[in-house]
C-alpha positions as CSV (number, residue, x, y, z in Angstrom):
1,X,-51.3,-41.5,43.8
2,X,-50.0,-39.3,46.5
3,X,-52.5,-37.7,49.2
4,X,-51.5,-35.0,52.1
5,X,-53.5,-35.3,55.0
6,X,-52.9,-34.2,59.1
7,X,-52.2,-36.3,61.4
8,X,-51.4,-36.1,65.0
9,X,-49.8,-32.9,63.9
10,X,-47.4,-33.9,61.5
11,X,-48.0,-33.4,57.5
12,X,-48.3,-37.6,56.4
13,X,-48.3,-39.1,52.5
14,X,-50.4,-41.7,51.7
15,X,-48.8,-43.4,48.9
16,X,-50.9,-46.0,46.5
17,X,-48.6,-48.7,45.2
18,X,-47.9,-52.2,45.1
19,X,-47.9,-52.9,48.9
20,X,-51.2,-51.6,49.0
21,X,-51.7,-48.4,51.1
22,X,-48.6,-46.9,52.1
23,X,-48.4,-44.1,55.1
24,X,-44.9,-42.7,55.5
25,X,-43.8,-39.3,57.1
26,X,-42.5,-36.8,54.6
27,X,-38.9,-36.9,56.0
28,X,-39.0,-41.1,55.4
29,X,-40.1,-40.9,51.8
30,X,-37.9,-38.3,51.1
31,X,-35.0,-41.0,52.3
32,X,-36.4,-43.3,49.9
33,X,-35.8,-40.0,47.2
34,X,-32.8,-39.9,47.8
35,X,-31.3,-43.5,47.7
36,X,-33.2,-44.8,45.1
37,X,-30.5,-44.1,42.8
38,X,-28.5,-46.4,44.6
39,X,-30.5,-49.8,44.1
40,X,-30.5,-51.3,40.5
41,X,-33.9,-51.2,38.6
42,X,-34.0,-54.8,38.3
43,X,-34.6,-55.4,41.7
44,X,-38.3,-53.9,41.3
45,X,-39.5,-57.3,40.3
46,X,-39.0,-58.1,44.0
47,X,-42.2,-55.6,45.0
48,X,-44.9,-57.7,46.3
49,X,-47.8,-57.6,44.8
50,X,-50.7,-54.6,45.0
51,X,-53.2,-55.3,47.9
52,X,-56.3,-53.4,48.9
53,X,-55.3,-51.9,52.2
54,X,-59.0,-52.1,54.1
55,X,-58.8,-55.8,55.4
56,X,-55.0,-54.5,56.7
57,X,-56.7,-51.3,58.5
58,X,-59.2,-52.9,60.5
59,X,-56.5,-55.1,62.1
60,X,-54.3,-53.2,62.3
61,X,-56.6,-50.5,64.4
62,X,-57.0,-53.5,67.1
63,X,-54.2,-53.7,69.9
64,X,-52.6,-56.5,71.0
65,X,-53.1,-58.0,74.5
66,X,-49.6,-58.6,76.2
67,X,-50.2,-61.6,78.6
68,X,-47.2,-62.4,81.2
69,X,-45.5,-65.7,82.1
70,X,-47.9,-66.1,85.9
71,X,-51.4,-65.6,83.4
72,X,-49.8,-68.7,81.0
73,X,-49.0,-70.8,84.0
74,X,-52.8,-70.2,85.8
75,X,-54.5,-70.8,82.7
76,X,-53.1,-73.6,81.7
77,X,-52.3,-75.5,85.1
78,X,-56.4,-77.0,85.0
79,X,-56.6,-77.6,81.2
80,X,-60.2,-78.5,80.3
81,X,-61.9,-78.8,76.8
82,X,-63.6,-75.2,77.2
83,X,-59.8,-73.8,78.5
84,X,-58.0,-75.1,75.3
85,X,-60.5,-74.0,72.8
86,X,-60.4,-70.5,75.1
87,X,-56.6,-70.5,74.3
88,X,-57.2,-71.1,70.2
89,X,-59.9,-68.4,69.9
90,X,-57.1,-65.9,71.5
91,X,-54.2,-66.9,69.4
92,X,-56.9,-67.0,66.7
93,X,-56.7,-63.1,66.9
94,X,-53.9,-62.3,68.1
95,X,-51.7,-63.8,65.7
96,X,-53.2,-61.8,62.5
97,X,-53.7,-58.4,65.0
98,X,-49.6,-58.5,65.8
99,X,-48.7,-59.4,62.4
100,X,-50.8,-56.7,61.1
101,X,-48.7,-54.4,62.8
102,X,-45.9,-55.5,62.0
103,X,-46.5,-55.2,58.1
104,X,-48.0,-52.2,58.3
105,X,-44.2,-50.6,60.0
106,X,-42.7,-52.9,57.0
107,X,-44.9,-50.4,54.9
108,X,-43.3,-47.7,56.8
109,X,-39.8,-48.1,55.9
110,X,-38.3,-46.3,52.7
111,X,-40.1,-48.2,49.3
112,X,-36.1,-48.9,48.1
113,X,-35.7,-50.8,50.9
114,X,-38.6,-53.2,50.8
115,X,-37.4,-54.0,47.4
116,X,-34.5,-55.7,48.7
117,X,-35.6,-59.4,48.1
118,X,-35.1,-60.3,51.7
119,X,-36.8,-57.5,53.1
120,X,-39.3,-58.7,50.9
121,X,-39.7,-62.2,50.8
122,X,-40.2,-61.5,55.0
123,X,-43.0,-59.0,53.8
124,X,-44.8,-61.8,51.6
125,X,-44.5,-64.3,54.2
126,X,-46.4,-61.8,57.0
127,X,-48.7,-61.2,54.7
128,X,-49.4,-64.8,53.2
129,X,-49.7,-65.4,56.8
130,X,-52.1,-62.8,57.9
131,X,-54.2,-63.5,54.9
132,X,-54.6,-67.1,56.2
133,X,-55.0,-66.5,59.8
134,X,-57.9,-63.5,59.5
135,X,-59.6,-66.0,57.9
136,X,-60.3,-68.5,60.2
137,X,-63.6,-69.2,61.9
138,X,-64.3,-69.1,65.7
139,X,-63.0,-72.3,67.1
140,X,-65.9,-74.2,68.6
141,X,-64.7,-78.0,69.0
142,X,-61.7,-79.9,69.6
143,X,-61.7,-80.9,65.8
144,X,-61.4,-77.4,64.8
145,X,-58.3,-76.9,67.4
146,X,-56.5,-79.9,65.4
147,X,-56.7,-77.9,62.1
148,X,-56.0,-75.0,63.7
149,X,-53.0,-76.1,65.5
150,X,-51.7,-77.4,62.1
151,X,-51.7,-74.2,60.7
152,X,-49.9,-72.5,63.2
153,X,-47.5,-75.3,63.0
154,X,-47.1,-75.0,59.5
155,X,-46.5,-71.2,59.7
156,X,-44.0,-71.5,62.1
157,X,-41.6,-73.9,59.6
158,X,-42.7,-71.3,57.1
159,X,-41.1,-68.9,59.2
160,X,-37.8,-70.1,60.7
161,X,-36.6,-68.3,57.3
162,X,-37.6,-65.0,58.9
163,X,-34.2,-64.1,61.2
164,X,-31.4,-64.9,58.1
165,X,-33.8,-62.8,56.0
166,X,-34.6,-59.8,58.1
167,X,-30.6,-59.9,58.9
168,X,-29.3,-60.2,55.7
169,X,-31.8,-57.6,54.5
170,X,-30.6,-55.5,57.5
171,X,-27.3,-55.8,56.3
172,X,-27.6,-55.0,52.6
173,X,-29.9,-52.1,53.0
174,X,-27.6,-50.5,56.0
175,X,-26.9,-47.2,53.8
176,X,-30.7,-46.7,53.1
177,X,-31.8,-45.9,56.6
178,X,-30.2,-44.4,59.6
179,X,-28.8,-46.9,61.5
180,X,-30.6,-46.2,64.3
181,X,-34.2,-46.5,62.7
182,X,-32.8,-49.6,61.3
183,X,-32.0,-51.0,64.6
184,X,-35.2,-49.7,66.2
185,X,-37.6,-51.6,63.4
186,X,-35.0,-54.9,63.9
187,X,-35.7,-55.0,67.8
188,X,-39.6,-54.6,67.2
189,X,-40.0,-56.8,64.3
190,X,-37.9,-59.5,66.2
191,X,-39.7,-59.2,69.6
192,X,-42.8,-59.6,67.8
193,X,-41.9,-62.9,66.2
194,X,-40.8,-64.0,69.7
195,X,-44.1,-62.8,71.0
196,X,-46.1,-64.5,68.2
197,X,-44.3,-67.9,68.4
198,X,-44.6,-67.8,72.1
199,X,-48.1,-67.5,72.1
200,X,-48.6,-70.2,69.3
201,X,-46.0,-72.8,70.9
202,X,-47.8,-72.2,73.9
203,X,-50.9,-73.4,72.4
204,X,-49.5,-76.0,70.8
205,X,-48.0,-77.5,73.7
206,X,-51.1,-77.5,75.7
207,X,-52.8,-79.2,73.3
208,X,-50.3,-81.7,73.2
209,X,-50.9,-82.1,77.2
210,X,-54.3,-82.2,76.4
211,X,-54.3,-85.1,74.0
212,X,-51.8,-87.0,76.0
213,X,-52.5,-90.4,78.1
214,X,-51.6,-89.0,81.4
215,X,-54.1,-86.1,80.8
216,X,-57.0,-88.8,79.4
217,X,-56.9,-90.7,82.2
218,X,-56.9,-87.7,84.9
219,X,-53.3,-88.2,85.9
220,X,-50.3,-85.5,86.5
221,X,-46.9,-84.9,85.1
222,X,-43.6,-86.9,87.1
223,X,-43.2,-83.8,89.8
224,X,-39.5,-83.4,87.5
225,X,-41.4,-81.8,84.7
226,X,-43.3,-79.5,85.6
227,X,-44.0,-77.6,82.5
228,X,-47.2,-75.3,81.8
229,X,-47.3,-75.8,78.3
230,X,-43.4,-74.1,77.2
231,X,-43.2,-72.5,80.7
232,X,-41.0,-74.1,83.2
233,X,-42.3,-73.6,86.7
234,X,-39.0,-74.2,88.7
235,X,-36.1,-73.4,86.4
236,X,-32.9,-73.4,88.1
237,X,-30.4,-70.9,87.2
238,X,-27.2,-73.0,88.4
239,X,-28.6,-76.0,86.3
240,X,-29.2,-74.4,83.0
241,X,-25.5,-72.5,83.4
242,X,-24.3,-76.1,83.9
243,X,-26.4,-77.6,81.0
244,X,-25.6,-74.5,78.7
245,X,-21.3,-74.3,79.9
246,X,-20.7,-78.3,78.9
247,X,-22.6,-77.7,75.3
248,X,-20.8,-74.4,74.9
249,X,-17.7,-76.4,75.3
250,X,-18.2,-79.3,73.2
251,X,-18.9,-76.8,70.3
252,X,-15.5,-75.2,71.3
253,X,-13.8,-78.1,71.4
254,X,-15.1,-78.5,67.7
255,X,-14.0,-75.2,67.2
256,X,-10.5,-75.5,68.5
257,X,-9.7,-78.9,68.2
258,X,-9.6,-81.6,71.3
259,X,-6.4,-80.2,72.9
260,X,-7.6,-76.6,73.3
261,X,-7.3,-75.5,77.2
262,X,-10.8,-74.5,78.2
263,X,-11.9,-72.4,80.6
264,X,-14.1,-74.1,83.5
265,X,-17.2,-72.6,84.7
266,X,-17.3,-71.6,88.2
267,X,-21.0,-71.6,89.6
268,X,-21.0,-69.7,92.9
269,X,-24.0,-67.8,95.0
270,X,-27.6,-68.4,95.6
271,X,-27.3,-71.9,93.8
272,X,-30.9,-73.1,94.7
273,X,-32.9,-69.8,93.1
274,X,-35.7,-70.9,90.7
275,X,-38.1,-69.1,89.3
276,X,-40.4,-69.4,86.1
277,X,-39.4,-69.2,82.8
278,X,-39.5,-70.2,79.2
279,X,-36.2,-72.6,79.0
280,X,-35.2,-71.9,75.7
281,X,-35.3,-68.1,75.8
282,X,-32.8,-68.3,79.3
283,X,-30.7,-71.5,77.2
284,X,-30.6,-69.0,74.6
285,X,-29.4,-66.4,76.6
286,X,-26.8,-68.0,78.8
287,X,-25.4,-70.0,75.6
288,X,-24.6,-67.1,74.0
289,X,-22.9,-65.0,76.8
290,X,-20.6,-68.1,77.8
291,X,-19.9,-68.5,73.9
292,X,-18.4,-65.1,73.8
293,X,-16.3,-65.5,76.9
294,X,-15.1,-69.0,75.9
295,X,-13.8,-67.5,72.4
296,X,-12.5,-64.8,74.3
297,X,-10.3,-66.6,76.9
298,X,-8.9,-68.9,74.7
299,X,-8.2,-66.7,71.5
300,X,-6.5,-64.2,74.1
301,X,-4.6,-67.3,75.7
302,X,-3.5,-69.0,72.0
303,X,-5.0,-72.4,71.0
304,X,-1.8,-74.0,72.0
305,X,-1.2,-72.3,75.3
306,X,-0.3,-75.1,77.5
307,X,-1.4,-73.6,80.8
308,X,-4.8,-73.5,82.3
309,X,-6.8,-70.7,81.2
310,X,-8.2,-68.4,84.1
311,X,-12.3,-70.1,84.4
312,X,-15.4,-68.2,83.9
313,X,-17.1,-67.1,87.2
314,X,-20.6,-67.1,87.1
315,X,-22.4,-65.6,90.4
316,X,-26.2,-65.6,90.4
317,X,-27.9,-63.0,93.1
318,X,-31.5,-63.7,94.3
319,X,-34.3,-61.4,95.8
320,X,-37.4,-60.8,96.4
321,X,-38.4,-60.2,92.8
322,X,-35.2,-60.8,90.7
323,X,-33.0,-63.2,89.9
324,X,-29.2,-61.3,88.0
325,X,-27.3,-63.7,87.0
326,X,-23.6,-62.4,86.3
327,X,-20.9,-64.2,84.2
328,X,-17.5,-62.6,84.4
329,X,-14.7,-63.3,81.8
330,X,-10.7,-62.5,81.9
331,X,-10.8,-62.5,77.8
332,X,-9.2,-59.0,78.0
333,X,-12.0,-57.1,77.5
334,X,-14.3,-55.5,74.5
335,X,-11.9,-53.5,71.9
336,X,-13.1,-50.0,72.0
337,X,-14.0,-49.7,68.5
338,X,-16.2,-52.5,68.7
339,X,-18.5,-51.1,72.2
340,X,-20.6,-48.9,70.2
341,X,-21.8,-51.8,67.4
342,X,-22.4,-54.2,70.0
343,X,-26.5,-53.9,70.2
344,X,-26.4,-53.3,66.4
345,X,-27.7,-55.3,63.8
346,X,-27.5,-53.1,61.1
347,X,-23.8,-51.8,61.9
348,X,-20.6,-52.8,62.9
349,X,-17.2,-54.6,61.8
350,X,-16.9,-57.7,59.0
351,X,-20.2,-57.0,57.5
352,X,-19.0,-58.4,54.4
353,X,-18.3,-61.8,56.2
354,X,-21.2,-61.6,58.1
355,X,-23.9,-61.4,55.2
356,X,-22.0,-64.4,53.8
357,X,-22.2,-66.4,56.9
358,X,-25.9,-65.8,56.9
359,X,-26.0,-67.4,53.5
360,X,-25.0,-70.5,54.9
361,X,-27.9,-70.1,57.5
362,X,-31.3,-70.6,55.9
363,X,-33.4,-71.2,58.5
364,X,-33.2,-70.0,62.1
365,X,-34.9,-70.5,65.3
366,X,-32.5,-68.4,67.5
367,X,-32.5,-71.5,70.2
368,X,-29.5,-73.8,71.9
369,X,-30.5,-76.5,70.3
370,X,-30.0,-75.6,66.7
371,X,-26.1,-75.1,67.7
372,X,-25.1,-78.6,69.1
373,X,-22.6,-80.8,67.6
374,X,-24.0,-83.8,65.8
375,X,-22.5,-85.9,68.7
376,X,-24.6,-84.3,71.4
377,X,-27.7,-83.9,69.4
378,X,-29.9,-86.9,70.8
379,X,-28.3,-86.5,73.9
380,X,-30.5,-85.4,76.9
381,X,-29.9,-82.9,80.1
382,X,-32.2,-82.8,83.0
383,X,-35.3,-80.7,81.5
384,X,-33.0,-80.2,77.9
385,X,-35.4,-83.1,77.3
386,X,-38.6,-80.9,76.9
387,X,-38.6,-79.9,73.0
388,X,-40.4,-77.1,71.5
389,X,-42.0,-77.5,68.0
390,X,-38.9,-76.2,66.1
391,X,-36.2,-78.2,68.0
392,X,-35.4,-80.1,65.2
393,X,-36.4,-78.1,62.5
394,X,-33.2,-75.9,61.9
395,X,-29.7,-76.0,62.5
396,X,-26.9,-74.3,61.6
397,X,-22.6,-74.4,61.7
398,X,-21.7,-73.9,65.3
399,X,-18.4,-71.6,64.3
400,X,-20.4,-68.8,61.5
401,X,-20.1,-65.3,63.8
402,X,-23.4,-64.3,62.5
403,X,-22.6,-60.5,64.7
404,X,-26.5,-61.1,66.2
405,X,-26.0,-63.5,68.9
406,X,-25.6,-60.0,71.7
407,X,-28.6,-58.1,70.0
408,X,-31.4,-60.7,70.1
409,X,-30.0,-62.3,73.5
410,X,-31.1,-58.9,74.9
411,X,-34.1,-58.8,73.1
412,X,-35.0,-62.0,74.7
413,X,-33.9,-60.6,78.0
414,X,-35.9,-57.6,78.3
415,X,-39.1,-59.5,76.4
416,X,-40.5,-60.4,80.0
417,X,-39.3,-57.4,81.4
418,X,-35.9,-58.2,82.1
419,X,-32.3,-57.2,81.1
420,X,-29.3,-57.6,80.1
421,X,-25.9,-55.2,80.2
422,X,-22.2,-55.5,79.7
423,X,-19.2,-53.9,81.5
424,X,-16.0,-54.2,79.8
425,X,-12.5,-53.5,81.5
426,X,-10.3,-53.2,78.4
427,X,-6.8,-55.1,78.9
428,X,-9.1,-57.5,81.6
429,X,-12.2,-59.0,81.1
430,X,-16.3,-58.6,80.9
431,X,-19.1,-58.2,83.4
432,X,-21.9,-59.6,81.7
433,X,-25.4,-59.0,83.5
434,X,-28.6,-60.8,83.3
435,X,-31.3,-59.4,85.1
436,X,-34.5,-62.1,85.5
437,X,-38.1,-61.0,87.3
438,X,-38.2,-64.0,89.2
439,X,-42.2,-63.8,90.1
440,X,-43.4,-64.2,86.6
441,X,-45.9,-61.2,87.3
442,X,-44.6,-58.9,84.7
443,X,-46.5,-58.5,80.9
444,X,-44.2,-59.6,77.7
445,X,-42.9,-56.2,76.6
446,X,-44.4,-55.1,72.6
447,X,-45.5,-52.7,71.0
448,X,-49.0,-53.2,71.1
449,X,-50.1,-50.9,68.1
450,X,-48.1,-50.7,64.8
451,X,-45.8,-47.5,65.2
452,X,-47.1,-45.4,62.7
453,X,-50.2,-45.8,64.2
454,X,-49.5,-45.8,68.0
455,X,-50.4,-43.0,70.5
């Protein structure tokens, strides 16, 4: 059943099918028109199945409530009973009011590409998920928390399929959508998740400190951990380039072999800045910057070269409100017809090899950790000793070029308001820049309301 009705302006379809209610812009559905062609019949069976779209619409008319890294520190610093069960009643409703949106945009994209059986196995999971979530009950006692929390846990293994399938999906579907829509839906469907699991690892980890001996008996963490929950107070940017550069290596000297030449790491500037952070998103960060400029220093140099590589400087900058944090490589620079793929997910060089790396990736969690060699996995750096719920959940090879690692690293960045850019002197080297707000003051950055639906 189609239905034309005005909104904002603009002449929208409502479209009654299998995902429930669907409301697409005439220029989208005529996309899905137009490709459908291209995608064999037998991939229908891959449709989800028909929903009534009401319990959908009255979440999905709620915003979400961004909070920023200073109100989860101050909320969580004097953890009582009444605090904690606070905390569950607001990711009680927040998780099934951002995942909502989020599968409401899904519902937005061109039909023939929600067929695509990643694209829709992602679909089924956010909405097996928001099905079980809008249906729990106001948390009123500590007992209640404990189920709680093992939902959410369970959802989040459930979901560590979600990045290899939305990227895959990405990748197959690339001639259905312009690439730029594509991209656009990747970046908000992907800071969502990291908004969501932040949020619920948060929660979790308080109730851990909650439940622990040193919080029974009234007592306080060692002064060397001082985690709120998954945010680290005083994170140190010289430590976690140091921590990040030796585990970086190790995988390269998997890579390469034991005789490769490395580059060093040269840590100069303000090397006492701290500032508050989630660890993982910054180890995720940094990792993946020094991975590129490794790989690009020694593959310019040859595996055999018997000279000493030229090391990577990294300079980190502190002032009143931000931290930049800027790793320079002499790899030789970005090869011009790679610069304008490099924020892409959906475009780009070797997307053949990349889908079938992802193939080989079933579950991913987009942190450090899932990257270290076996050797190195029960080892422990400074405050690499604080795990999150999915530390040892997924892992993956440390050599697949999955063609994401630039993308979501500046997703991460600019998720508390922050950024990331590159500068590339072809025939030299890279500028990478990593700008950090350094007062923990500033909201997580999401769309609050599901596109389609925002003002």
């Amino acid at each position: 059943m189609l239905q034309l009705w005005p909104r904002n302006g603009a002449k929208t379809i409502g479209l009654k099918g299998p995902f429930g209610l669907l409301r697409q812009r005439a220029p989208l559905l005529q996309i899905s028109r137009r490709k459908t062609n291209l995608v064999h019949t037998g991939h229908n069976h891959n449709s989800p199945p028909w929903r009534p779209a009401s319990s959908l619409d009255e979440w999905v008319a709620k915003e979400a409530r961004p909070i920023s890294l200073r109100q989860l520190m101050v909320f969580g610093r004097s953890l009582t009973e009444a605090r904690l069960i606070s905390s569950a009643n607001y990711v009680r409703t927040e998780l099934p009011t951002r995942l909502a949106h989020r599968i409401r945009d899904m519902q937005t994209l061109p039909y023939v590409v929600l067929t695509n059986p990643h694209m829709s196995r992602v679909y089924e999971l956010y909405y097996q998920a928001f099905e079980n979530f809008r249906r729990i009950k106001a948390i009123g006692s500590l007992e209640d928390n404990e189920q709680f929390c093992n939902a959410v846990s369970r959802t989040l293994r459930e979901h560590l399929t979600v990045i290899p399938k939305l990227a895959m999906g990405i990748l197959e579907c690339r001639d259905l959508m312009n690439s730029m829509d594509m991209d656009k839906f990747m970046n908000t469907t992907l800071r969502s998740r990291i908004s969501r699991r932040v949020i619920a690892e948060q929660h979790l980890s308080l109730t851990n400190t909650f439940n622990s001996p040193l919080h029974l008996v009234g007592l306080k963490q060692p002064s060397d951990m001082e985690f709120v929950g998954e945010v680290f107070l005083k994170c140190n940017a010289k430590e976690v380039v140091e921590r990040c550069g030796k585990e970086v290596q190790d995988l390269a000297r998997s890579a390469y072999g034991l005789e490769a030449k490395l580059p060093g790491i040269k840590i100069e500037g303000h090397l006492d800045a701290t500032f508050p952070y989630i660890i993982s998103h910054l180890e995720y960060i940094i990792g993946e910057l020094l991975r590129n400029s490794i790989q690009a220093v020694v593959e310019r140099q040859g595996y055999a070269s018997t000279g000493n590589p030229p090391p990577i400087e990294v300079t980190i900058c502190e002032s009143s409100q931000h931290v930049v944090i800027r790793v320079s490589d002499q790899g030789g620079g970005i090869p011009r017809e790679l610069l304008p793929y490099l924020w892409s997910f959906s475009k780009g060089p070797r997307t053949d090899e990349r889908l079938e790396n992802l193939h080989h990736v079933p579950k991913m969690a987009a942190t450090m950790q899932e990257l270290r060699v076996p050797s190195e996995a029960g080892s422990q750096h400074s405050n690499a000793g604080h795990k999150t719920s999915l530390s040892s959940l997924s892992s993956r090879p440390p050599n697949l070029r999955l063609g994401m690692g630039l993308p979501l690293s500046r997703i991460y960045a600019e998720y508390w308001a922050g950024s990331l850019e590159l500068q590339s002197l072809r025939g030299y080297g890279v500028d990478a820049f990593l700008q950090i707000s350094k007062l923990g003051n500033k909201n997580e950055q999401l769309t609050t309301r599901a596109s389609i639906d925002a003002v």
